[in-house]
N, C-alpha and C positions, 0 to 999 in steps of 0.2 A: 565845948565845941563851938568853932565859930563859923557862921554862917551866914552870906549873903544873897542878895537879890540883885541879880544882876538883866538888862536888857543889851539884846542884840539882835539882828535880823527882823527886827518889828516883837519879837517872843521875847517874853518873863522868865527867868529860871533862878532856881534857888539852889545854889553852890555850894557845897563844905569843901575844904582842901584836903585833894587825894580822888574826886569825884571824875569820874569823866562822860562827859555830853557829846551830841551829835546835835550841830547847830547849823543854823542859813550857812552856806557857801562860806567864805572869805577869802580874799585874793592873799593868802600867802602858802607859804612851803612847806614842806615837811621835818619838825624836829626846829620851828620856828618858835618864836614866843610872842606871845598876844597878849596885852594889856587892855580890858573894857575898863573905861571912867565912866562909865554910863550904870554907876551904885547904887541905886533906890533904896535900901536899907541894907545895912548890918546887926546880925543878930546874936550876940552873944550868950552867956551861960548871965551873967548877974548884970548885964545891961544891953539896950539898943537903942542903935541910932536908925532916925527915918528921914531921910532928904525931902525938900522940896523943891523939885523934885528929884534929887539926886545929891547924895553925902557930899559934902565939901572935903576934899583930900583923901576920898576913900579910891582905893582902884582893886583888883583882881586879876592876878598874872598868871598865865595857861598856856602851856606847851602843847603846838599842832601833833598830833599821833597823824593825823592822814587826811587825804581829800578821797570822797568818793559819791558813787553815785546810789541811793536807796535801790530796793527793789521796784519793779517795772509794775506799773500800775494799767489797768487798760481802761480806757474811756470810748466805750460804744455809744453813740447816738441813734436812735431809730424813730422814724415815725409808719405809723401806723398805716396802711392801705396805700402809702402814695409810691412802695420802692424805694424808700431812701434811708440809707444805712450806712455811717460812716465811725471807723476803728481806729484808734489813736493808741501809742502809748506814749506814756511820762517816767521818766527816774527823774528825781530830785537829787542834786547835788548837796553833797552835806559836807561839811569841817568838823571831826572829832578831835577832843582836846581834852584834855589831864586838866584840873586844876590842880597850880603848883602853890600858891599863897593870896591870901588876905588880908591888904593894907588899909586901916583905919578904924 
């Protein structure tokens, strides 16, 4: 089985073909295809390669499934005796993606 380490969004992850992730955002569409050249290693069954810092000729090609947004997180602030209380909330946008193959 072959598997990589791949960087995107500032985050590390480690890929087999067939896997699918929920990663940072990305400005494309739906049923799109995505190429990371950004390979930090490939790990194979009887050898691997490890870039410095990233494989020469190696890339990982992954088909968008969807954009959306995580579950809604709440961020309260309070302090203590003075009355001051403020409620926020956050979703984070994510790109889920298939990995479809690993070259190099």
């Amino acid at each position: 089985m072959l598997h990589a380490i791949i960087e995107t969004g500032g985050k590390q992850y480690r890929v087999g073909e067939g896997d699918i992730l929920f990663i940072e955002k990305l400005n494309v569409n739906d049923g799109d295809e995505v190429v990371f050249d950004k390979v930090l290693a490939v790990i194979g069954d009887e050898s691997s390669r490890f870039g410095t810092p990233v494989v020469d000729g190696a890339s990982v090609k992954a088909k968008v499934i969807k954009n959306g947004k995580g579950k809604k997180i709440h961020v309260f602030h309070y302090k203590a005796k003075k009355n001051e209380r403020t409620r926020q909330g956050h979703r984070q946008p994510y790109t889920q993606v298939q990995i479809d193959s690993i070259v190099g």
